[in-house]
C-alpha positions in Angstrom: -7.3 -12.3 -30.3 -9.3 -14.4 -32.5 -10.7 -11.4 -34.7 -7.3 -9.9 -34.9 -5.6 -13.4 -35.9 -2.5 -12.0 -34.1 -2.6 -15.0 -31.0 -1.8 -13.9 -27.7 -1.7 -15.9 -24.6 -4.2 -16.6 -21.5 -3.6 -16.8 -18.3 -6.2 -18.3 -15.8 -5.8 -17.9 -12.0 -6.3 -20.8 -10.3 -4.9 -22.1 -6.9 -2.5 -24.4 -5.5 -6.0 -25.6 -4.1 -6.6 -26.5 -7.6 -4.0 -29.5 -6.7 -5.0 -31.2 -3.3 -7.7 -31.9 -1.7 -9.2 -30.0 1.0 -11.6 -31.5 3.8 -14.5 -28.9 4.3 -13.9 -26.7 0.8 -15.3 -28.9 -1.6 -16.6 -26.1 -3.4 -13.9 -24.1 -3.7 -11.4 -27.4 -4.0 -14.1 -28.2 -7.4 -13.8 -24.8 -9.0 -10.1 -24.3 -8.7 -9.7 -27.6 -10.3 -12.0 -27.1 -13.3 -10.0 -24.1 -13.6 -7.1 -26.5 -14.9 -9.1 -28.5 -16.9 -10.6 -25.2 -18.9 -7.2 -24.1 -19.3 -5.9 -27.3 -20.9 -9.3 -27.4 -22.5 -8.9 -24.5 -24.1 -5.0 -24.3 -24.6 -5.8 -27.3 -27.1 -8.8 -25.7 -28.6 -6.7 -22.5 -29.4 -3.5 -24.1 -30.4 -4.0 -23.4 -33.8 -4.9 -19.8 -33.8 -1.1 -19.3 -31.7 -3.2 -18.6 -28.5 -1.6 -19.9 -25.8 -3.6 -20.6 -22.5 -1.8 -21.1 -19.4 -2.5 -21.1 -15.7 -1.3 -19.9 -12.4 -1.9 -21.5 -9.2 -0.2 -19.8 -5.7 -0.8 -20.4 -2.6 -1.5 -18.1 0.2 -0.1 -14.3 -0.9 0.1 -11.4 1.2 -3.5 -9.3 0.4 -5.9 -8.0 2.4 -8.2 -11.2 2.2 -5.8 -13.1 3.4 -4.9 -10.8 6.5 -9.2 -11.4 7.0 -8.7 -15.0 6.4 -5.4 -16.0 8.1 -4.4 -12.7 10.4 -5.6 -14.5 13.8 -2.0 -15.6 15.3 -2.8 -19.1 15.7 -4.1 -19.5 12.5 -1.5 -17.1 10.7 1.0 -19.7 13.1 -0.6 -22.7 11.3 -0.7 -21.7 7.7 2.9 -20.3 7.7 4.2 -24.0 8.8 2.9 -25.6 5.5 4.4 -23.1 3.7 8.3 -24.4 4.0 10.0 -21.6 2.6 8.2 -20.4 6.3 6.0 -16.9 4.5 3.2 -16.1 2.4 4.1 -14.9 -1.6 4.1 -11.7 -2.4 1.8 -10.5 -5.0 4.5 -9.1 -7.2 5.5 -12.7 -7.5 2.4 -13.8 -8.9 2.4 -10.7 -11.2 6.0 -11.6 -12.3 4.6 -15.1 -13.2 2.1 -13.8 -15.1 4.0 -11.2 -17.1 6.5 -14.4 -18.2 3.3 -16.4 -19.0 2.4 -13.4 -21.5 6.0 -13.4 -22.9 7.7 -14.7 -25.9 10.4 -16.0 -23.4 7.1 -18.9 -22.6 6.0 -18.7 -26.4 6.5 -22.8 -26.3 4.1 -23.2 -23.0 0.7 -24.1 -23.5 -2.0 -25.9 -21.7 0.7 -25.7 -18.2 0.2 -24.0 -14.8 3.0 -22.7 -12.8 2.2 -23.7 -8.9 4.0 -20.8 -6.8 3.8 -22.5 -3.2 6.0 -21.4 -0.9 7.4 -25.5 -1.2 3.9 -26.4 0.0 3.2 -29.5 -2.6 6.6 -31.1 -1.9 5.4 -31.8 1.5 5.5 -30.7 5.3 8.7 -29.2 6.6 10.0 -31.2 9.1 11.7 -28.2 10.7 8.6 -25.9 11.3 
């Protein structure tokens, strides 16, 4: 992008991790935040060239890792609850983000992440 002089745009994947803590992940909880702080790092650095750099952070999606990670029914029980809208995304979600991200229709967003959650960050659902 930088040879070419055309701009572009950058999208890091992060996590909603990248947001809260997380007793017993610290190094996962440290990556996924200096994931942000590259991205705004280098959304500024790249401003002038018209590259944008953006981030995006789900939560738990439906893949194959996370059937490993969170298939047990307790556990699948557990992580569903702090996910209010009550299921995991989907990863043609996360790919739509992403493809909006690369668009002119985001041509002002720089330096952001989108969170795609599930509701998780605006707290426990008192219903679950």
């Amino acid at each position: 992008m930088l040879q070419q002089g055309t701009g572009g745009a950058i999208v890091n994947m992060s996590s909603v991790a990248d947001l809260m803590g997380f007793a017993g992940a610290e190094p996962y909880i440290a990556s996924k935040h200096g994931v942000i702080g590259l991205t705004r790092t280098v959304a500024l650095e790249f401003a002038t060239k018209s590259i944008r750099v953006n981030a995006v952070c789900p939560a738990v999606i439906e893949t194959a890792m996370s059937d490993r990670a969170f298939g047990h029914p307790e556990v699948n029980k557990r992580v569903l609850a702090v996910h209010p809208l009550g299921r995991f995304g989907k990863s043609t979600e996360v790919a739509e983000a992403v493809l909006w991200l690369c668009s002119e229709k985001s041509s002002f967003m720089t330096g952001q992440y989108i969170v795609l959650d599930g509701g998780m960050l605006a707290g426990p659902n008192p219903n679950r």
